[in-house]
N, C-alpha and C positions, 0 to 999 in steps of 0.2 A: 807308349813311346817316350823314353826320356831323353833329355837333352844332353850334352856329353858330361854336363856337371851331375848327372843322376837325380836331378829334382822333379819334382811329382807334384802335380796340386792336392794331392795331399798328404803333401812332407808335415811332418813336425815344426810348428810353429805356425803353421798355414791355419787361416778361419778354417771351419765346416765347410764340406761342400755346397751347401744351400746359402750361406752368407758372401763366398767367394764369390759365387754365380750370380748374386746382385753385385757385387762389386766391379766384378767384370761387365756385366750389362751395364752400368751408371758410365763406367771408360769408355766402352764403345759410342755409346749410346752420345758422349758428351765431345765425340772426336769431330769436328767442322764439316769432316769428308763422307760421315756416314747418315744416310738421312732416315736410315732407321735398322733394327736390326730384324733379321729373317730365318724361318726356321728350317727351310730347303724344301725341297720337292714334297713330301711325304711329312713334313712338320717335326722329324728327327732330330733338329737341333733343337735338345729343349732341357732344361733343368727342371723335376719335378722340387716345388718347393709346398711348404704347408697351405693346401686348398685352393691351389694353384699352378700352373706350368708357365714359365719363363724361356718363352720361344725365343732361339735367336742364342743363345749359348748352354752348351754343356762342359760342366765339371764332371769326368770320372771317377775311377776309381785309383789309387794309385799306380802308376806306371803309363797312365793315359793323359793324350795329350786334352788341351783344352781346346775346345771348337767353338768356332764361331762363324754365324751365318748373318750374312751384309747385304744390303742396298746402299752404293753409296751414288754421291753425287760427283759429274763427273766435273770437277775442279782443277782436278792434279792429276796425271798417271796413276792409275788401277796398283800396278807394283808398287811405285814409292805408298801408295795411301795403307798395304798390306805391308808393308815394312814399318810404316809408323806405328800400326795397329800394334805389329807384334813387341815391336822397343815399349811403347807404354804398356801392355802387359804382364810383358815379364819381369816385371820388378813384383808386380800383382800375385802371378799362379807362382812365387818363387822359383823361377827359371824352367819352368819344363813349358815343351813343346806348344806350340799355340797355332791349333789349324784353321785358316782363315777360308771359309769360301764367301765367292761374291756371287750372289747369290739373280741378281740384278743392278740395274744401275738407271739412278734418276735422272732423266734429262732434261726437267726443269720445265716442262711444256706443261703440267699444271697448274695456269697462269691464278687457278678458282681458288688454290689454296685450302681447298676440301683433304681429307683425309678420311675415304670410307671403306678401308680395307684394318680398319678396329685400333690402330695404333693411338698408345696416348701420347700425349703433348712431353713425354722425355724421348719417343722413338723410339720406345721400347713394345712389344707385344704383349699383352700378358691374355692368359686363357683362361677361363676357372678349370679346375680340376671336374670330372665327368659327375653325373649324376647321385 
């Protein structure tokens, strides 16, 4: 799906899909509203990168929009904080489409400050690649 300017995350002049997909995880990842990012139901939102998977966004292939899967915190309205998401974005995937799902939403009632669902300290996922 591209955006009515026909750009693609991976137009010409755009990084690699694997480098984008860190780039765009580091924005997400660094927005105040997300407190981490998420790979959906079935773990689908995920960029395979070298001996690893980067859960929580995918870059496709040309003509595809860019995904992204969110927990955020609930600070600000759900819309405006998917609105922000996508304006810092799209300067990122060079204007094409940026689909946001929220995946869940933190309510701040883990007072323990534990994190034992594997997330590192950028609020990013990362998995190793299988065996």
């Amino acid at each position: 799906m591209d955006d009515a300017t026909g750009g693609t995350a991976a137009a010409a002049g755009q990084p690699a899909p694997e480098a984008l997909a860190e780039l765009v995880a580091d924005a997400v990842a660094a927005h105040p509203s997300v407190a981490r990012l998420h790979g959906g139901t079935f773990g689908a939102v995920a960029t395979w990168l070298p001996g690893r998977r980067l859960v929580g966004v995918h870059v496709g292939g040309p003509g595809e929009p860019v995904e992204i899967g969110v927990v955020l915190r609930l600070d600000r309205p759900i819309p405006a904080t998917v609105a922000s998401l996508r304006r810092t974005l799209s300067p990122l995937v060079g204007g094409c489409a940026v689909d946001v799902t929220v995946a869940d939403v933190d309510t701040g009632y883990d007072t323990a400050g534990r994190d034992t669902a594997g997330h590192d300290t950028a609020g990013r996922d990362t998995v190793p690649a299988g065996p």
